[in-house]
CHARMM internal coordinates of N, CA and C (Angstrom, degrees):
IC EDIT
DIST 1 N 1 CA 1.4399
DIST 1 CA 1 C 1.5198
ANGL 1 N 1 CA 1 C 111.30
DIST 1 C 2 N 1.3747
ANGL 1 CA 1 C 2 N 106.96
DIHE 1 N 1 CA 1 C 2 N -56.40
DIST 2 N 2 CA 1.6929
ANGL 1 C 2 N 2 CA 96.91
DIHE 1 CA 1 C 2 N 2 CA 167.46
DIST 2 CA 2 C 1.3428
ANGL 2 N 2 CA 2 C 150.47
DIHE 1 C 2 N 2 CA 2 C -47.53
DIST 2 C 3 N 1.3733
ANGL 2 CA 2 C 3 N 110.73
DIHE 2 N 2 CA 2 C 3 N -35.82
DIST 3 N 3 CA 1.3107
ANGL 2 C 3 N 3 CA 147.11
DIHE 2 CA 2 C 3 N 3 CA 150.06
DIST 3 CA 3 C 1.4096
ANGL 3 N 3 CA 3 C 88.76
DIHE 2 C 3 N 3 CA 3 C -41.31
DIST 3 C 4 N 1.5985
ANGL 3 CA 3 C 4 N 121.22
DIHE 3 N 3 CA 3 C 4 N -109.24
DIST 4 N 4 CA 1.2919
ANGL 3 C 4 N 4 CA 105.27
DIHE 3 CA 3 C 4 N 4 CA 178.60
DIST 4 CA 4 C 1.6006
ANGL 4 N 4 CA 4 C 145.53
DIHE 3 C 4 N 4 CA 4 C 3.62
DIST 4 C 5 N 1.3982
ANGL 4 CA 4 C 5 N 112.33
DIHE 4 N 4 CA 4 C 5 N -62.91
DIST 5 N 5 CA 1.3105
ANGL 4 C 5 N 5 CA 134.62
DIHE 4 CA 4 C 5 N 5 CA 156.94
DIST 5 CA 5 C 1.6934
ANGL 5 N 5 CA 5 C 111.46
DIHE 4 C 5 N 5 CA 5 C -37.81
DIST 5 C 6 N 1.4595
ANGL 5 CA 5 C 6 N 100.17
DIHE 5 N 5 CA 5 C 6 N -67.54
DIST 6 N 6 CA 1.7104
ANGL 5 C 6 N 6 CA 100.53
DIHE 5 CA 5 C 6 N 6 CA -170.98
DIST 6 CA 6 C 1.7455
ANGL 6 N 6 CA 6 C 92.97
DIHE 5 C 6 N 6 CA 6 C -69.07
DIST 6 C 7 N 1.1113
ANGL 6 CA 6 C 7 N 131.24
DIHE 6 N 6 CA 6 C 7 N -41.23
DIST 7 N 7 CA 1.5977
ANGL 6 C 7 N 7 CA 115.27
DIHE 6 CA 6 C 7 N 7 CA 176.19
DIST 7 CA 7 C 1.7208
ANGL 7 N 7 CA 7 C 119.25
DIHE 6 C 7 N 7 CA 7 C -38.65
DIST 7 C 8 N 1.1715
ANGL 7 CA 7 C 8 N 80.92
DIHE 7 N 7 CA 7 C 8 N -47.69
DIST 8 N 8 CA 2.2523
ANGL 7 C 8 N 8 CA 98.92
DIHE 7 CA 7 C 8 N 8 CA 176.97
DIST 8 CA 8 C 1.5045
ANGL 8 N 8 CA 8 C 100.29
DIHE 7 C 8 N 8 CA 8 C -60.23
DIST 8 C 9 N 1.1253
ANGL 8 CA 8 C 9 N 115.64
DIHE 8 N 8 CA 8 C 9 N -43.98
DIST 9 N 9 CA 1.5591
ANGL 8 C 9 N 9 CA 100.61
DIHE 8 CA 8 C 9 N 9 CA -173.60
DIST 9 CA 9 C 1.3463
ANGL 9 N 9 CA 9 C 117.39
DIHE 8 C 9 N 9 CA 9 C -81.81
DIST 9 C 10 N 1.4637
ANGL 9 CA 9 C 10 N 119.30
DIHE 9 N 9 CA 9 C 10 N -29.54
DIST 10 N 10 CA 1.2887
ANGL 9 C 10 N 10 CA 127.30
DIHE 9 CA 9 C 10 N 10 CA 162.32
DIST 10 CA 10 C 1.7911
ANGL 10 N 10 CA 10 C 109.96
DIHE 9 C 10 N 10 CA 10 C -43.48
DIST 10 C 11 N 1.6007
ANGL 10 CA 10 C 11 N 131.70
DIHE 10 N 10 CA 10 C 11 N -57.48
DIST 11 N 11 CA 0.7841
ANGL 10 C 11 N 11 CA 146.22
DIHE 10 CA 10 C 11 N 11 CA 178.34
DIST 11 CA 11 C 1.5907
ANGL 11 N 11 CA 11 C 126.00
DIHE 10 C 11 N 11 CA 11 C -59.15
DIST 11 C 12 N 1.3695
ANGL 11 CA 11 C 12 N 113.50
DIHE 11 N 11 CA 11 C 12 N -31.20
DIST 12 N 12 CA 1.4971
ANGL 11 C 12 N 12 CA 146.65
DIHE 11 CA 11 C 12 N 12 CA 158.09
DIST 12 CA 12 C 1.5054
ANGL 12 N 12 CA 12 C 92.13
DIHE 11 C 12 N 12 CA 12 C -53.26
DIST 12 C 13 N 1.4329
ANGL 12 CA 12 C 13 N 117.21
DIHE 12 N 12 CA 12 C 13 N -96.76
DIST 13 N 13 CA 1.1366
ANGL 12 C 13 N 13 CA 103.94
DIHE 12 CA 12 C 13 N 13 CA 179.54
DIST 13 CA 13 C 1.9176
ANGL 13 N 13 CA 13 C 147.89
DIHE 12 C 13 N 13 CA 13 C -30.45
DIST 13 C 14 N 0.9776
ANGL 13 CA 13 C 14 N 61.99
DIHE 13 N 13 CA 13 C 14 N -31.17
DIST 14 N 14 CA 1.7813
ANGL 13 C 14 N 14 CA 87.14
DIHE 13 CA 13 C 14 N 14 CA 175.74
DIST 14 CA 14 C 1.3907
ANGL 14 N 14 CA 14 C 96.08
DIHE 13 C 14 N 14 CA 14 C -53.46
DIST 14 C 15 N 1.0520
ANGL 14 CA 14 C 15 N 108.79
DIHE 14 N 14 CA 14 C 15 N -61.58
DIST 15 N 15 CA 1.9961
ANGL 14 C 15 N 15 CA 126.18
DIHE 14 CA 14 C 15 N 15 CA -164.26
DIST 15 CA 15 C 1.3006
ANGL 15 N 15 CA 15 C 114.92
DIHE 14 C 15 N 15 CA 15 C -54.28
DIST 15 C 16 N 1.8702
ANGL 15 CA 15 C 16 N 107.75
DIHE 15 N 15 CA 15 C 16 N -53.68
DIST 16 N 16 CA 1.4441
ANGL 15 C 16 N 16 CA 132.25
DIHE 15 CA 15 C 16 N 16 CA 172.90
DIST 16 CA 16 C 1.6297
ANGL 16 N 16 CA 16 C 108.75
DIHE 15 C 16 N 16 CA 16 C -52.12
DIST 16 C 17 N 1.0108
ANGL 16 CA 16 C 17 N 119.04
DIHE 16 N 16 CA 16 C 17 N -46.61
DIST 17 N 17 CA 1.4368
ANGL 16 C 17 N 17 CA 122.53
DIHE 16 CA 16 C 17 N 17 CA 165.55
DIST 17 CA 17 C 1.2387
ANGL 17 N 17 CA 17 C 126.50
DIHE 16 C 17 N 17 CA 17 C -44.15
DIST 17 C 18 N 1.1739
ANGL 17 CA 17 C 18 N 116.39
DIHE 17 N 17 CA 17 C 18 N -46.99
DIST 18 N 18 CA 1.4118
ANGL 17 C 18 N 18 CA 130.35
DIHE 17 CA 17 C 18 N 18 CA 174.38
DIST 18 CA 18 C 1.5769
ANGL 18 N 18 CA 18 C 128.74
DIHE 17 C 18 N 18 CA 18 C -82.30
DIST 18 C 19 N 1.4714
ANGL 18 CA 18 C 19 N 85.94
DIHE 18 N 18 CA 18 C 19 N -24.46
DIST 19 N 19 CA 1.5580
ANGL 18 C 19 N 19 CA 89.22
DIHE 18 CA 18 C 19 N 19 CA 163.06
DIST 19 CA 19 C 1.4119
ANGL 19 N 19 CA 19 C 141.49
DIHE 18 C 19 N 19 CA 19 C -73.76
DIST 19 C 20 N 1.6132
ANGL 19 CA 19 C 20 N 117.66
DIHE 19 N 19 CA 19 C 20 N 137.67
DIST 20 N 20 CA 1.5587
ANGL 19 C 20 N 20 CA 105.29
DIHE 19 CA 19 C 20 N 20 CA -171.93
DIST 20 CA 20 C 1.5278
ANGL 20 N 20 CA 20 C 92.53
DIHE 19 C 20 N 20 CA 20 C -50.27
DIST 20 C 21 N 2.1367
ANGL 20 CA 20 C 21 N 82.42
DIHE 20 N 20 CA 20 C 21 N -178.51
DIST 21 N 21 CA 1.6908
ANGL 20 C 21 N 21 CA 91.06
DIHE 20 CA 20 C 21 N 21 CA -173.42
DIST 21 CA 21 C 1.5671
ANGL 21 N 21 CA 21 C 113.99
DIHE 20 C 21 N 21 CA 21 C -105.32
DIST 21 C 22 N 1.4117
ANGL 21 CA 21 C 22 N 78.70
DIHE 21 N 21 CA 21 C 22 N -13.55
DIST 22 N 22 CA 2.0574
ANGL 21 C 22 N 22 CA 85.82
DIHE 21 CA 21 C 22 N 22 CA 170.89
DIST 22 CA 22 C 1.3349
ANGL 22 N 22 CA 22 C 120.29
DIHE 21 C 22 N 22 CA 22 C -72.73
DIST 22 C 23 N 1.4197
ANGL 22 CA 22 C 23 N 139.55
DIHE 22 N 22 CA 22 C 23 N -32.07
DIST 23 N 23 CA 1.2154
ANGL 22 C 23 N 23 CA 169.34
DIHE 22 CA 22 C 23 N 23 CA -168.82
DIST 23 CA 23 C 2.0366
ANGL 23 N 23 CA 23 C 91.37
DIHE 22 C 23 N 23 CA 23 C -54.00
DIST 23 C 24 N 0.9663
ANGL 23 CA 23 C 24 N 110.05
DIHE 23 N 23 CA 23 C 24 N 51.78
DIST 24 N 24 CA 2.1398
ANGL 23 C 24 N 24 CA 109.06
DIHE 23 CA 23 C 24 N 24 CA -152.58
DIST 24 CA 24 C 2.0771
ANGL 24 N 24 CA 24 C 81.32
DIHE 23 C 24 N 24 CA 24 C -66.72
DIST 24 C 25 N 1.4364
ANGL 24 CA 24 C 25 N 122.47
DIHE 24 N 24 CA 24 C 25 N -42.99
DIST 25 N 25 CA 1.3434
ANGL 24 C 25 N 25 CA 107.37
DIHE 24 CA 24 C 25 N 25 CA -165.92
DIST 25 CA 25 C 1.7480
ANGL 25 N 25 CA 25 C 122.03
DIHE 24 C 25 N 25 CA 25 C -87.30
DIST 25 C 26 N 1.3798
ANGL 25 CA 25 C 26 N 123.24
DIHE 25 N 25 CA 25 C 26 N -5.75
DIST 26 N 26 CA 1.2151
ANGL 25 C 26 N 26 CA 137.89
DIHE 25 CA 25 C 26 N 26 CA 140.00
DIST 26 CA 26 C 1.5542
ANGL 26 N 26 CA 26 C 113.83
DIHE 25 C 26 N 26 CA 26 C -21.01
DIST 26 C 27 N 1.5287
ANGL 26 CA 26 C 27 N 93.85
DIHE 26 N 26 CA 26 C 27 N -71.11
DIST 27 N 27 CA 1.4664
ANGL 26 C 27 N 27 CA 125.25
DIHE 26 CA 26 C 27 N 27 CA -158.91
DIST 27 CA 27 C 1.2819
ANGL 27 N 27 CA 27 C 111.71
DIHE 26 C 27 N 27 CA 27 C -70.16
DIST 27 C 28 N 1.3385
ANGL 27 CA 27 C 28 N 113.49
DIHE 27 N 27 CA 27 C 28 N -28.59
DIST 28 N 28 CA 1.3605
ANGL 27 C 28 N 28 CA 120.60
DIHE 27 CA 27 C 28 N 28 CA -155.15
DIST 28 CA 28 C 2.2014
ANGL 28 N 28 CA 28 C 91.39
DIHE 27 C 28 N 28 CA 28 C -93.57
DIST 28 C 29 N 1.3123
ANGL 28 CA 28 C 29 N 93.36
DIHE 28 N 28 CA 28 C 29 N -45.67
DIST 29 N 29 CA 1.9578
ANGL 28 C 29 N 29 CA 95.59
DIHE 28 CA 28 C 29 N 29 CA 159.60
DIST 29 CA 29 C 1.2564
ANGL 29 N 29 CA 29 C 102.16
DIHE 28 C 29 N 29 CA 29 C -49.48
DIST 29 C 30 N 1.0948
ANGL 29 CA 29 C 30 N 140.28
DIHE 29 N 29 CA 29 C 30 N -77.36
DIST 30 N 30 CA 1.9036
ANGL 29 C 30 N 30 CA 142.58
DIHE 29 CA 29 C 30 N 30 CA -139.77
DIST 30 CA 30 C 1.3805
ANGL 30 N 30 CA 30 C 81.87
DIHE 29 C 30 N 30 CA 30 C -50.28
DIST 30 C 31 N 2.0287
ANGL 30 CA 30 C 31 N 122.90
DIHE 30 N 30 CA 30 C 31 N -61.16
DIST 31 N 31 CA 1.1646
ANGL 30 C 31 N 31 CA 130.08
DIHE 30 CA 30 C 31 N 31 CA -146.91
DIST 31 CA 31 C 1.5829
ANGL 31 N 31 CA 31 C 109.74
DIHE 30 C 31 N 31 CA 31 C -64.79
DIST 31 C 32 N 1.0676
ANGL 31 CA 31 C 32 N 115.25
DIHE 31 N 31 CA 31 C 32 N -31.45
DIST 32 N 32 CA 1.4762
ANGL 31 C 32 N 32 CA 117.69
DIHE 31 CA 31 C 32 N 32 CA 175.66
DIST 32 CA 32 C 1.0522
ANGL 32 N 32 CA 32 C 131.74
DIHE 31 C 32 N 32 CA 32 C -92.15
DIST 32 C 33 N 1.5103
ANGL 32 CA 32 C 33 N 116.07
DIHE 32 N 32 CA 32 C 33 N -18.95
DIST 33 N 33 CA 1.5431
ANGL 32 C 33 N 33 CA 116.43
DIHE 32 CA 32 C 33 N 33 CA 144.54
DIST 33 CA 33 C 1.3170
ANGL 33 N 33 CA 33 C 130.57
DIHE 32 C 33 N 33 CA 33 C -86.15
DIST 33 C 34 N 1.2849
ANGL 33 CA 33 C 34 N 129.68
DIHE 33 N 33 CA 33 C 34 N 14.51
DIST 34 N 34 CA 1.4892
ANGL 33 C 34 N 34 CA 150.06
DIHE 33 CA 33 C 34 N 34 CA 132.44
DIST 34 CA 34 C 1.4673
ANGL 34 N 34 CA 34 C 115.13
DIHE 33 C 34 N 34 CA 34 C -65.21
DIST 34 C 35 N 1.1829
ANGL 34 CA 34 C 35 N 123.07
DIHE 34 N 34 CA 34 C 35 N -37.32
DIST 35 N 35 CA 1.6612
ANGL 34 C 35 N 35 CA 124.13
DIHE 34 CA 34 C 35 N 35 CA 162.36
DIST 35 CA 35 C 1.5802
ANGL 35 N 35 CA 35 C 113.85
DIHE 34 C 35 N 35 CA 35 C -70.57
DIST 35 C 36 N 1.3758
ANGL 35 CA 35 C 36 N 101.92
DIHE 35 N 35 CA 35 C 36 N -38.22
DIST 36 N 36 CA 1.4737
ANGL 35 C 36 N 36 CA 106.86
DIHE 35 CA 35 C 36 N 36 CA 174.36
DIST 36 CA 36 C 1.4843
ANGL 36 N 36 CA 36 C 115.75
DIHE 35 C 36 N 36 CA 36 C -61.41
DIST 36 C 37 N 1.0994
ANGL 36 CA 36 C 37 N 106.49
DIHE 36 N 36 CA 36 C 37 N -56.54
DIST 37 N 37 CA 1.3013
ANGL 36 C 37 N 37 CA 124.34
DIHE 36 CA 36 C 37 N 37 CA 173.64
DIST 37 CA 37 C 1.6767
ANGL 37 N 37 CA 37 C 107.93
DIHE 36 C 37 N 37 CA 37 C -36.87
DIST 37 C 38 N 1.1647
ANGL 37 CA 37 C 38 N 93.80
DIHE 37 N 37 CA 37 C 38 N -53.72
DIST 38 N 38 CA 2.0176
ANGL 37 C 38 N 38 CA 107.10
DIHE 37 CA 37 C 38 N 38 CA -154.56
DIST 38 CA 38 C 1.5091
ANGL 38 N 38 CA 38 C 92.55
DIHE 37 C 38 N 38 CA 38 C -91.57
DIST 38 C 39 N 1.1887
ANGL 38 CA 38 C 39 N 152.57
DIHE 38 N 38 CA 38 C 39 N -19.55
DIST 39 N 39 CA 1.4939
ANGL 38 C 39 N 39 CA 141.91
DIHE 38 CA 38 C 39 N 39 CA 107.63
DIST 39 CA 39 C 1.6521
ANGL 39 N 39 CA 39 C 129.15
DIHE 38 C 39 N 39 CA 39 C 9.26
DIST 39 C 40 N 1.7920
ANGL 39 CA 39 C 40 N 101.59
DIHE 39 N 39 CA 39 C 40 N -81.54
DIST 40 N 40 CA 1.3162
ANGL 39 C 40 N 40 CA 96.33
DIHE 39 CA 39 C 40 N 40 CA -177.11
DIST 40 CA 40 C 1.6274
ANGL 40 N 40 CA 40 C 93.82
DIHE 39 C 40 N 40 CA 40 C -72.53
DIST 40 C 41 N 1.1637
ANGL 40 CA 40 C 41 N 146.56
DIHE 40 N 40 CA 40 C 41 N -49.23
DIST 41 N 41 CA 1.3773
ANGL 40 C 41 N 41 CA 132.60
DIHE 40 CA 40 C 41 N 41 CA -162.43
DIST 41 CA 41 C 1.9790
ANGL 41 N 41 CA 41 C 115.37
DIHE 40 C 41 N 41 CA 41 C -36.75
DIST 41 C 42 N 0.9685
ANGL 41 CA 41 C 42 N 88.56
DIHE 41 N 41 CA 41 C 42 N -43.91
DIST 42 N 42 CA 1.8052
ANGL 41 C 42 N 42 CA 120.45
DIHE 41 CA 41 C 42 N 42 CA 175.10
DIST 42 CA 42 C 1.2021
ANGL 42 N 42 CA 42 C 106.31
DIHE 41 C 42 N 42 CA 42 C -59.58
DIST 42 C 43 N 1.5012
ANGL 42 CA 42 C 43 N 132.41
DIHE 42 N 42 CA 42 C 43 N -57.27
DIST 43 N 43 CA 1.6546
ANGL 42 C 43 N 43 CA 131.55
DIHE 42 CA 42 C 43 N 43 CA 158.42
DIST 43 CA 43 C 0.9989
ANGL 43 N 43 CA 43 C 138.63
DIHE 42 C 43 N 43 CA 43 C -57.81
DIST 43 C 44 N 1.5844
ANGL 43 CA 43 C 44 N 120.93
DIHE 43 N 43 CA 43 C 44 N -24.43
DIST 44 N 44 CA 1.3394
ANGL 43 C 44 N 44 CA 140.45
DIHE 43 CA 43 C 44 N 44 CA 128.49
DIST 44 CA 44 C 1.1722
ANGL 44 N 44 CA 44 C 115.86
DIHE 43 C 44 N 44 CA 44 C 8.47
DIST 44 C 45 N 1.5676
ANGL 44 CA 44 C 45 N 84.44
DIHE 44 N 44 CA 44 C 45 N -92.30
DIST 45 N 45 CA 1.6932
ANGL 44 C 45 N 45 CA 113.12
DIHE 44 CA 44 C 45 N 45 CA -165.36
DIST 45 CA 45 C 1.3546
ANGL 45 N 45 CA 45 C 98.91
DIHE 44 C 45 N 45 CA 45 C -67.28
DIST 45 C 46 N 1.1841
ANGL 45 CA 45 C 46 N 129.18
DIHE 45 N 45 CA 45 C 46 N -43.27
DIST 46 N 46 CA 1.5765
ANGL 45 C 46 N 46 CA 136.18
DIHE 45 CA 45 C 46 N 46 CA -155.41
DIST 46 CA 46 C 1.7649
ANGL 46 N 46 CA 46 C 111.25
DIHE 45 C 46 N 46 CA 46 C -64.25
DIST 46 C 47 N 1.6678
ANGL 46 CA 46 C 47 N 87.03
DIHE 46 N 46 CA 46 C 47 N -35.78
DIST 47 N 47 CA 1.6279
ANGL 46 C 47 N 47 CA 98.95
DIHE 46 CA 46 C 47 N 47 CA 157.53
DIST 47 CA 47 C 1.1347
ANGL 47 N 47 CA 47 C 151.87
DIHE 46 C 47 N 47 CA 47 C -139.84
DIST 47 C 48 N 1.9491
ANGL 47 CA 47 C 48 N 95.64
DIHE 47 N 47 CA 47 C 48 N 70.87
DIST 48 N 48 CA 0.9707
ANGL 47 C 48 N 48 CA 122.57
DIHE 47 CA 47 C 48 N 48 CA 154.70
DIST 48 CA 48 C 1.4097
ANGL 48 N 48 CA 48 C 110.79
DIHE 47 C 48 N 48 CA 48 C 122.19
DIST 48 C 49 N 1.5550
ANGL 48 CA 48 C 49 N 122.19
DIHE 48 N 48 CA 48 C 49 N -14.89
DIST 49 N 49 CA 1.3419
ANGL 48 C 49 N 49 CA 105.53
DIHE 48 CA 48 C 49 N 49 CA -168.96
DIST 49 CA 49 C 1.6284
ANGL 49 N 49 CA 49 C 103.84
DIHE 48 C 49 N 49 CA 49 C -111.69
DIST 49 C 50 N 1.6009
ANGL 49 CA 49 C 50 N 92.64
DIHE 49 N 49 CA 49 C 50 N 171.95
DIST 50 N 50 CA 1.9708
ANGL 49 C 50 N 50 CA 111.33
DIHE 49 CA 49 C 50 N 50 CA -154.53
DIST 50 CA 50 C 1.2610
ANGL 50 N 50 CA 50 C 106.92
DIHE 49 C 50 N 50 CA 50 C -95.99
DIST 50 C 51 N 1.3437
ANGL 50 CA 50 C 51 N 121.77
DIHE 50 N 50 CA 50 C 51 N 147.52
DIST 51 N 51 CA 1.5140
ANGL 50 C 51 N 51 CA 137.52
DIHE 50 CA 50 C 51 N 51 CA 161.08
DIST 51 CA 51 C 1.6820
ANGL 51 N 51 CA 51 C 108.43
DIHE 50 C 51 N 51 CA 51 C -31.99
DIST 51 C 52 N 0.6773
ANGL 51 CA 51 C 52 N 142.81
DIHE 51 N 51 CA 51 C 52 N 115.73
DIST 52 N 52 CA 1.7105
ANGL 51 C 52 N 52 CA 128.14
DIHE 51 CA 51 C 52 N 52 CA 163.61
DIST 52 CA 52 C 1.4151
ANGL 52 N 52 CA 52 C 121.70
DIHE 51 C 52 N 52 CA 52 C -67.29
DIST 52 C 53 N 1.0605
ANGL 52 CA 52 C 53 N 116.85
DIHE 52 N 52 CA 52 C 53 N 173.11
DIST 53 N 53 CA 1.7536
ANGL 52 C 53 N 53 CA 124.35
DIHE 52 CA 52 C 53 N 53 CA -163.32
DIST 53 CA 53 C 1.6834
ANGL 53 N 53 CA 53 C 86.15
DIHE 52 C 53 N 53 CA 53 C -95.71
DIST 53 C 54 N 1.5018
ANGL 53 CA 53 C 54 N 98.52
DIHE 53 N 53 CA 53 C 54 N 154.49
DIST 54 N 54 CA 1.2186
ANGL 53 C 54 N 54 CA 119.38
DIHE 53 CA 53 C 54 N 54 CA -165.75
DIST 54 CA 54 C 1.3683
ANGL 54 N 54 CA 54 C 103.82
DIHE 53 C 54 N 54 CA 54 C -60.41
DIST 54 C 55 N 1.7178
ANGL 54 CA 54 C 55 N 111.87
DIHE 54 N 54 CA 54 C 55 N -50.65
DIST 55 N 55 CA 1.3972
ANGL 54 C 55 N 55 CA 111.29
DIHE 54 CA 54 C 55 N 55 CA 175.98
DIST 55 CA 55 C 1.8403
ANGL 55 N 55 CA 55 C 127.82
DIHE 54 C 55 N 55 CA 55 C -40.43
DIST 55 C 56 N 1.2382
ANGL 55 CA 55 C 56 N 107.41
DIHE 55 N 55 CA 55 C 56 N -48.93
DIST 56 N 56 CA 1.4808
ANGL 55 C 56 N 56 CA 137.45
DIHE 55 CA 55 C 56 N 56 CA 177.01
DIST 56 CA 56 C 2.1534
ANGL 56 N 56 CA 56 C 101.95
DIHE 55 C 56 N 56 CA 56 C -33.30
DIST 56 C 57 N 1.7018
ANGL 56 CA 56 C 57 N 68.48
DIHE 56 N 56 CA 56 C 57 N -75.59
DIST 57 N 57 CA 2.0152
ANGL 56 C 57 N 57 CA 96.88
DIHE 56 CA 56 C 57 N 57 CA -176.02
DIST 57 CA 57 C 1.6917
ANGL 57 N 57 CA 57 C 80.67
DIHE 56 C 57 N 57 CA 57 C -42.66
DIST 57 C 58 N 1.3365
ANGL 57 CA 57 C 58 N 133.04
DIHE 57 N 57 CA 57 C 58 N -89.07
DIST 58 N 58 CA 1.3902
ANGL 57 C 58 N 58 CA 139.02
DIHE 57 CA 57 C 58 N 58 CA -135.15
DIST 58 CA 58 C 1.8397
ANGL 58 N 58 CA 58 C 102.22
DIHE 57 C 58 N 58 CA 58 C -69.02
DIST 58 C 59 N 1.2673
ANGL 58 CA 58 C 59 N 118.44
DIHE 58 N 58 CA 58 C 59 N -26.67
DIST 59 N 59 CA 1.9091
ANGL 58 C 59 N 59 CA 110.84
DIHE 58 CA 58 C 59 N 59 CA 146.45
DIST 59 CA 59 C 1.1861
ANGL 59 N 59 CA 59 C 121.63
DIHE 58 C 59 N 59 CA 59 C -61.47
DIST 59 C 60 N 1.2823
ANGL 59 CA 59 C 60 N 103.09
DIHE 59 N 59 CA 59 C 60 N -48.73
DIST 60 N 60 CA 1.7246
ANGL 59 C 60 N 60 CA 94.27
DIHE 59 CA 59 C 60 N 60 CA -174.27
DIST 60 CA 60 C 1.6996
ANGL 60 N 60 CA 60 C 119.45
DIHE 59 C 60 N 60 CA 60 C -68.71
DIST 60 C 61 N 1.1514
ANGL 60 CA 60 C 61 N 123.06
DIHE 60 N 60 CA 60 C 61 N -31.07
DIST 61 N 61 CA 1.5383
ANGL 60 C 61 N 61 CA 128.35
DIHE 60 CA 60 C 61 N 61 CA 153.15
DIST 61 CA 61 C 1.0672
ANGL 61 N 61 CA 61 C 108.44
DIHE 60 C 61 N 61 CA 61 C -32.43
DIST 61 C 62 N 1.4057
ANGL 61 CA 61 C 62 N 128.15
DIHE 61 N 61 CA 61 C 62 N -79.30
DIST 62 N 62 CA 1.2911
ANGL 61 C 62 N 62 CA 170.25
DIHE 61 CA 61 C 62 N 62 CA -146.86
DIST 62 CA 62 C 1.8369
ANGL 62 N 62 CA 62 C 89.08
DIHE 61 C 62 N 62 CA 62 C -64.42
DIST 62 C 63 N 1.0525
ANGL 62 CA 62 C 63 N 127.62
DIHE 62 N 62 CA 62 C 63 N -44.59
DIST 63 N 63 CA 1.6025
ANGL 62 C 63 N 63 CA 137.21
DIHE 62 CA 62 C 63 N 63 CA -163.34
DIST 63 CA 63 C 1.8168
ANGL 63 N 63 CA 63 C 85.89
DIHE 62 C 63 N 63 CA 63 C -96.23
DIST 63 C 64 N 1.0875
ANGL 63 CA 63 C 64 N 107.44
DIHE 63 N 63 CA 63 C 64 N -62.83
DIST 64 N 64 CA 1.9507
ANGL 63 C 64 N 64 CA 101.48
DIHE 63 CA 63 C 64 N 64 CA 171.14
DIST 64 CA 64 C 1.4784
ANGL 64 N 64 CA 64 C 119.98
DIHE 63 C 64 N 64 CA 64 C -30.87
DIST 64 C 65 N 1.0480
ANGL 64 CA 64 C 65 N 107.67
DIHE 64 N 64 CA 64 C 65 N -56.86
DIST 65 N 65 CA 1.2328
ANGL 64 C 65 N 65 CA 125.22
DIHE 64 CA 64 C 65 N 65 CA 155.35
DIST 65 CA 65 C 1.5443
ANGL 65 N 65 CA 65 C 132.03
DIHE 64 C 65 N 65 CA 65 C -10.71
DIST 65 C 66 N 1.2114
ANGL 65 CA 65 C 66 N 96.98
DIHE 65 N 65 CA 65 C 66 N -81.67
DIST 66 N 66 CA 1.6949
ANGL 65 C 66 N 66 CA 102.19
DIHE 65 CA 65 C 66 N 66 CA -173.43
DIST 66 CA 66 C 1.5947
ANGL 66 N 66 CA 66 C 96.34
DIHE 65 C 66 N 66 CA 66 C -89.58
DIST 66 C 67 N 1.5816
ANGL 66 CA 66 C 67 N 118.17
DIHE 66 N 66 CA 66 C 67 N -18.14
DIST 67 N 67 CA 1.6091
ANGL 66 C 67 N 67 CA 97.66
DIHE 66 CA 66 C 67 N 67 CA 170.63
DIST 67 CA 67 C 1.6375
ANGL 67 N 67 CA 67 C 107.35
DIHE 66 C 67 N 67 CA 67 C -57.80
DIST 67 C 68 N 1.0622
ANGL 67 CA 67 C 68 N 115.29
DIHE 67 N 67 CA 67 C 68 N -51.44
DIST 68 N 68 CA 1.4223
ANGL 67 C 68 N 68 CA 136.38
DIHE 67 CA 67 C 68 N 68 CA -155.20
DIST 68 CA 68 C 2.1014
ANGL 68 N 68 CA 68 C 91.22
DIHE 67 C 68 N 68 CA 68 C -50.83
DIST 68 C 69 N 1.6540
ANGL 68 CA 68 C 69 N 85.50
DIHE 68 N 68 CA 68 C 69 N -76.70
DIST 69 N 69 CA 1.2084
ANGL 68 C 69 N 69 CA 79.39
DIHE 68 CA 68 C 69 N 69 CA -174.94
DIST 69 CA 69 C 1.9064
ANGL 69 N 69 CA 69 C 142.44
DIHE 68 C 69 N 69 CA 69 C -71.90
DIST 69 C 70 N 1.4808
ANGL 69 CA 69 C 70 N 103.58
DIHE 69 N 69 CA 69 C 70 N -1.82
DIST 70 N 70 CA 1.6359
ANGL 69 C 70 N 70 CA 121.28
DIHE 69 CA 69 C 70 N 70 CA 144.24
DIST 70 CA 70 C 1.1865
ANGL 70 N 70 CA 70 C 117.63
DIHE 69 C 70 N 70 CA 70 C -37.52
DIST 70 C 71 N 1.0556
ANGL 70 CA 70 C 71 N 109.91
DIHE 70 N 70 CA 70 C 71 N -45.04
DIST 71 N 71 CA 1.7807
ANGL 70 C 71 N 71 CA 121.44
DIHE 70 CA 70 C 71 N 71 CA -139.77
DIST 71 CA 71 C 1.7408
ANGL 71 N 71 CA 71 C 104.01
DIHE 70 C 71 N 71 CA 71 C -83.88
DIST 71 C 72 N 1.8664
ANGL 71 CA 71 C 72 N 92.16
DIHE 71 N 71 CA 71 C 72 N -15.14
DIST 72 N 72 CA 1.7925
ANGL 71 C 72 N 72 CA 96.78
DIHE 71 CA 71 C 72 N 72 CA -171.28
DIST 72 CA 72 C 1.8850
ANGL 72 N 72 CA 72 C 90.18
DIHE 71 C 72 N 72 CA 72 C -84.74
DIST 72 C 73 N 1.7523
ANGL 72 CA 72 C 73 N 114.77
DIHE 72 N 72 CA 72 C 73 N -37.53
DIST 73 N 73 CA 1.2769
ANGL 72 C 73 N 73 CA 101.97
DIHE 72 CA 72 C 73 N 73 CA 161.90
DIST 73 CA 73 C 1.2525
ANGL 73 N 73 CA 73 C 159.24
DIHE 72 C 73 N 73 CA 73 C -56.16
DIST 73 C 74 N 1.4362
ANGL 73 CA 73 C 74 N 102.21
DIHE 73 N 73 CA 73 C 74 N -10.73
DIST 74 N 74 CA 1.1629
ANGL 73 C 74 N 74 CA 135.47
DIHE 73 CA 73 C 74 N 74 CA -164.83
DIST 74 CA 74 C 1.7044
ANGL 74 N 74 CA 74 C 103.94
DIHE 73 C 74 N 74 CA 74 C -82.93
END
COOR INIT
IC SEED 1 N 1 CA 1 C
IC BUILD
């Protein structure tokens, strides 16, 4: 689940980047569902669950991935 979480924020960011800079209420969403995000990641762990193995993290990206980019085919 955490993993998950830090994936979302990875992806969050992504967005924030791209966004103009005037856009202040856009930004101010991404930013708080990046706290949201980085919240549950924190409760996660807090109860009870483990870091994943590097391999794991670098599939599950990897599976983000081609959902993500399907989805423009779709």
């Amino acid at each position: 689940m955490a993993e998950t979480e830090h994936q979302v924020i990875r992806h969050l960011d992504s967005h924030l980047d791209k966004l103009p800079a005037k856009d202040l209420a856009s930004r101010a969403i991404l930013q708080q569902m990046k706290r949201d995000e980085a919240h549950h990641a924190t409760v996660a762990l807090e109860g009870g669950g483990a870091e994943l193995p590097w391999p794991v993290k670098k599939l599950m990206a990897a599976m983000s991935k081609v959902m993500t980019q399907s989805a423009y085919y779709i």
